[in-house]
N, C-alpha and C positions, 0 to 999 in steps of 0.2 A: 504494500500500500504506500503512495508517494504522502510527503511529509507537504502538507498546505502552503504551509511558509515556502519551502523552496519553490514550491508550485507558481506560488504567486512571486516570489523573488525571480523568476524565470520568463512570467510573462511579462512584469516591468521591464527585464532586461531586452526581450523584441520588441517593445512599446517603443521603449527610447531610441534604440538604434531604427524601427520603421520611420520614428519624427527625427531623424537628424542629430539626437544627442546620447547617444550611445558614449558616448566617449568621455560627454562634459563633468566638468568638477562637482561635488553636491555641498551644501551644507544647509542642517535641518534648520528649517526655521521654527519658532517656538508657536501653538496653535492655539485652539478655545479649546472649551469643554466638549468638544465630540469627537465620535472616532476618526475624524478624520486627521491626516497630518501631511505637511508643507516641507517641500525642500525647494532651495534655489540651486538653480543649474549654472554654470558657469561654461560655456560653448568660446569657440575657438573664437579672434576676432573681439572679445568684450560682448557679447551677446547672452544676455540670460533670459532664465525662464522660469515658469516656477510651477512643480510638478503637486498637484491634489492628489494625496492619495486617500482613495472613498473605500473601504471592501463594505463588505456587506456586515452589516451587521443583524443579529436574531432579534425580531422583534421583541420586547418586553412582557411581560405577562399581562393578560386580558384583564381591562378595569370597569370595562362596561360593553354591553350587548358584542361579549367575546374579544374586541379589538383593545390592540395596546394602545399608552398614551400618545407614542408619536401619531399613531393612523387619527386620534380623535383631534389633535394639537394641530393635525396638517402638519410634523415636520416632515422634509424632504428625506426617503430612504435611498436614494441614488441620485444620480446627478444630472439629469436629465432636466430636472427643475431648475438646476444652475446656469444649462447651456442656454436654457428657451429664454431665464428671466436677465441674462445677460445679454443677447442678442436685440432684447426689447428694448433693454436700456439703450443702447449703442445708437438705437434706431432713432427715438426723440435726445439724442444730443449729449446724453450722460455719457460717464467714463467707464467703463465697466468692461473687464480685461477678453480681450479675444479670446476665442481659443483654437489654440494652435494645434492640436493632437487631442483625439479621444479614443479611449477604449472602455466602452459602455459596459461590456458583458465581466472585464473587472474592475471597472472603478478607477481610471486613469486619467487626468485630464493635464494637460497641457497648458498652462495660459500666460499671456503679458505680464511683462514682472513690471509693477508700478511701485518698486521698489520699497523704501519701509519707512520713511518719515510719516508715520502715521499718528494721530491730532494728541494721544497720550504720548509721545515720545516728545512731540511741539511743546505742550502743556507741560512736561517735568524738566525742560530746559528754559522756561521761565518766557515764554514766546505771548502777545499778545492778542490770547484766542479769538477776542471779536472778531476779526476779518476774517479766520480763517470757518468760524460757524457761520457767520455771516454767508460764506461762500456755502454752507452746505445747506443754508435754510433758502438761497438762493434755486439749489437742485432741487428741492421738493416741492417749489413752487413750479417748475420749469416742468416736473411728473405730476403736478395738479394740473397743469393744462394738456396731457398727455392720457387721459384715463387708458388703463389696459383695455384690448382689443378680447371679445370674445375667445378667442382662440390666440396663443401666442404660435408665432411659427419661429424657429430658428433658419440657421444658414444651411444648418445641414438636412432639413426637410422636418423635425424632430414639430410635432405639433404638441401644446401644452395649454392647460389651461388654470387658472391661479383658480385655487380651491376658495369660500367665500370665510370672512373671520365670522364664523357662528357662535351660536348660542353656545353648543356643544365646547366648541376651542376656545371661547372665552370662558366660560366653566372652568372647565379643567385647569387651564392655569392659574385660575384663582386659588382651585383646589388643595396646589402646592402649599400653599400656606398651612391648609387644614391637616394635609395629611403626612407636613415633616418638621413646622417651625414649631405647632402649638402643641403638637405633641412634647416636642422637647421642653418647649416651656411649663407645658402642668407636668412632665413629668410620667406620663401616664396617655391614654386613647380620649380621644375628642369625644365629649355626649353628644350623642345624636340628634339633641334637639338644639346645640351650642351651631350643631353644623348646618341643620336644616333654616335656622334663621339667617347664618351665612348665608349661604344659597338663595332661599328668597331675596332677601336684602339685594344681593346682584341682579335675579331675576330682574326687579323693578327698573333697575338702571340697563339692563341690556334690552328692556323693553323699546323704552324711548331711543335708545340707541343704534338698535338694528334697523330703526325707523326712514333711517337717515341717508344720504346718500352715499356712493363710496366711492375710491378709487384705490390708487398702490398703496400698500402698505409692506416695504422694504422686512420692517417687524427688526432687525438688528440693526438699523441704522445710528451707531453710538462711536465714540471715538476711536477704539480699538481697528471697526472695519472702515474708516475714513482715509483718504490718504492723500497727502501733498503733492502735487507732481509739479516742481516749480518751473520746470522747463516749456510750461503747455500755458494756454491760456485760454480766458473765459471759463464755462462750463468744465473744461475735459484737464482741468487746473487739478479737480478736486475726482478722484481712484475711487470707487465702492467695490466690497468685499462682502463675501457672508449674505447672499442674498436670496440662497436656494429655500429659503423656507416661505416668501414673499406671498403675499395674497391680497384678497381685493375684499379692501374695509375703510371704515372712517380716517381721513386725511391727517386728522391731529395725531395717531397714533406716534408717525415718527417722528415727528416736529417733539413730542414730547420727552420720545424717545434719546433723539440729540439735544436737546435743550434740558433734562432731566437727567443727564450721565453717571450710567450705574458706576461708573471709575474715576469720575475724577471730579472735585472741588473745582466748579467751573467758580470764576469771581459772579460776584452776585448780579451786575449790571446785564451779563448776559443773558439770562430766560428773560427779563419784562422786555428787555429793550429790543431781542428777536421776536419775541411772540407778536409783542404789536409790532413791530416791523411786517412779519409774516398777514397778520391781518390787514394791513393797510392795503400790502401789495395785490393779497388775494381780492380782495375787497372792490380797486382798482380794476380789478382784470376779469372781475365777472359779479355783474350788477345786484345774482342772487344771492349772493356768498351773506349768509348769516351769522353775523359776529358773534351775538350771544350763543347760538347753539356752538358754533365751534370753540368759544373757550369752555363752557361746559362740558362737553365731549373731551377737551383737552386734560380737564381737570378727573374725567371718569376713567379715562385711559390710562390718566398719570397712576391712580391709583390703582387700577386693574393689573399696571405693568409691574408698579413696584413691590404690590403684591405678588403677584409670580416670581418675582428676580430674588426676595425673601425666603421664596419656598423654596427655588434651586438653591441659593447660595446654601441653606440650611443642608435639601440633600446632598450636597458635594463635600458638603463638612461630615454629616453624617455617614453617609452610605459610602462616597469613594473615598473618605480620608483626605479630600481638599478642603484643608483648614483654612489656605489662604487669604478664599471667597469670604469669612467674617469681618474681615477689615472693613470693608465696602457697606457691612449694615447698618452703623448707625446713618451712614449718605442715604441710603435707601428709606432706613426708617423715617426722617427729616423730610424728604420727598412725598413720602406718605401720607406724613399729618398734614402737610400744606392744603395736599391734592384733597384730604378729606373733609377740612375746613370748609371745601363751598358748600352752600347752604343746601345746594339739592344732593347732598350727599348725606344729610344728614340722618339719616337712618344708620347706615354702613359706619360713620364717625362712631355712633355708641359702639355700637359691636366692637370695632377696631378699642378703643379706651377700655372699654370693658374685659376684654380678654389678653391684651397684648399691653407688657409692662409699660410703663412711661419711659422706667431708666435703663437707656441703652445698656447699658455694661451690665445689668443683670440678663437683659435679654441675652447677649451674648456671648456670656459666662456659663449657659444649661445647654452649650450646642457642642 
């Protein structure tokens, strides 16, 4: 019986040499929390590249009507999602990496290296982030007048279509919270009537929500996958990354998303003074563009988001032994209470007070 690993060590090795880099230099680049992982290629000439390596991974164990959480969450389990939702971007104007080489049946992808000055790397050398968020609150207005096409087609014929952000995958990420922070917090299993009020309490807010109209929603768009390309200009200035989970939902989701930075202490001038910047512009550019529903939305997302982000960071600590990820909770938790402060949130405000500590460091001192 052959050994998987070599298997697979053996058809990267025809992969690269069928694209041309058979030969070139590697070194890993460091990746997110999924199975996937990055090497840059170094090709003869000064020419690199940057190889995605996706295998397959087993879905997770069934959490409702049989399917795991990626299948309910819409995350992407092959890459196929990445090639159609890059192809799209390229198409209205965005930067979003070629790609150069695929091999679909293991998981290999090929793409543009837009190298790594990426917005946390800008930000920890002390770099003045307005302009350069500025430039990324710029791209999501440029994909608000872009709405996704029915049907996405790529270059290589691959046809795809962005799953919608539902009831079901707004749930579920909520869920995280219930089913790995508060655990740790009491100590003990959630009551069931602690949970089913959670639940409701969303229910209300995803009512009026799903109500709405939608377009891209990128879903990672934060500093980590942003990238500077100083040699390029206008629009194709600013590199996106990390987009294969992408789907078609409410606008403010990523605006929140980069303006909300699960990583990094943006200075404080930056969310009011983008947000209304971003309302102004949209505002401008399309006569029905409803200010008040979209800061509410903005402010339900926020909190939708950073609830999820609480409950991964929690399982990463928990489950995989990435302790890391708790530095980042009291930013998260801070995000949280803002976002629960608007007044139509105020159902969801008690529950959150009510169950979840005040004082950060006790929070995450039981994870």
């Amino acid at each position: 019986m052959s050994d998987p690993a070599v298997s697979r060590h053996a058809a990267l090795r025809t992969f690269l040499c069928n694209a041309g880099w058979g030969d070139a230099r590697t070194v890993h680049i460091n990746g997110d929390a999924s199975t996937r992982s990055y090497t840059r290629l170094f090709g003869e000439g000064g020419d690199t590249a940057i190889l995605m390596d996706w295998p397959q991974a087993p879905d997770g164990p069934p959490m409702r009507d049989g399917r795991p959480y990626s299948q309910i969450a819409h995350l992407a389990e092959e890459m196929r999602p990445f090639v159609a939702v890059a192809d799209a971007l390229r198409e209205v104007g965005l930067a979003a990496p070629r790609i150069l080489a695929a091999d679909y049946a293991h998981g290999f992808l090929l793409l543009e290296d837009f190298g790594d000055t990426v917005f946390t790397e800008l930000a920890a050398k002390g770099e003045d982030m307005l302009a350069y968020y500025g430039q990324a609150v710029d791209a999501l207005l440029a994909l608000r007048a872009h709405p996704p096409a029915p049907e996405l087609y790529s270059a290589d014929g691959l046809a795809y279509t962005l799953p919608r952000y539902d009831r079901e995958a707004l749930h579920i990420e909520t869920e995280l919270l219930t089913d790995w922070l508060l655990p740790a917090i009491r100590g003990g299993e959630v009551p069931p009537e602690v949970r089913a009020e959670f639940t409701h309490s969303w229910d209300e807010q995803f009512d009026w929500l799903l109500a709405l109209p939608t377009g891209w929603v990128l879903r990672d768009y934060h500093s980590p996958n942003l990238i500077w390309r100083e040699s390029e200009s206008g629009l194709q200035r600013l590199g996106l990354i990390d987009f294969q989970d992408a789907l078609r939902g409410h606008l403010a989701y990523d605006l929140v998303s980069l303006l909300q930075d699960a990583r990094l202490d943006l200075p404080e001038v930056i969310e009011p003074t983008l947000l209304a910047e971003y309302c102004d512009k949209a505002a401008s550019a399309d006569p029905s563009f409803n200010r008040d529903d979209f800061l509410r939305a903005y402010r339900l997302l926020g909190a939708q988001r950073n609830t999820k982000i609480l409950g991964i960071f929690a399982r990463l600590a928990r489950r995989d032994g990435k302790r890391g990820y708790i530095r980042h909770i009291p930013r998260i938790a801070r995000y949280l209470a803002a976002n629960l402060a608007d007044p139509a949130l105020a159902r969801l405000q008690a529950w959150y007070e009510r169950e979840l500590p005040s004082d950060i460091a006790a929070l995450t001192s039981r994870l």
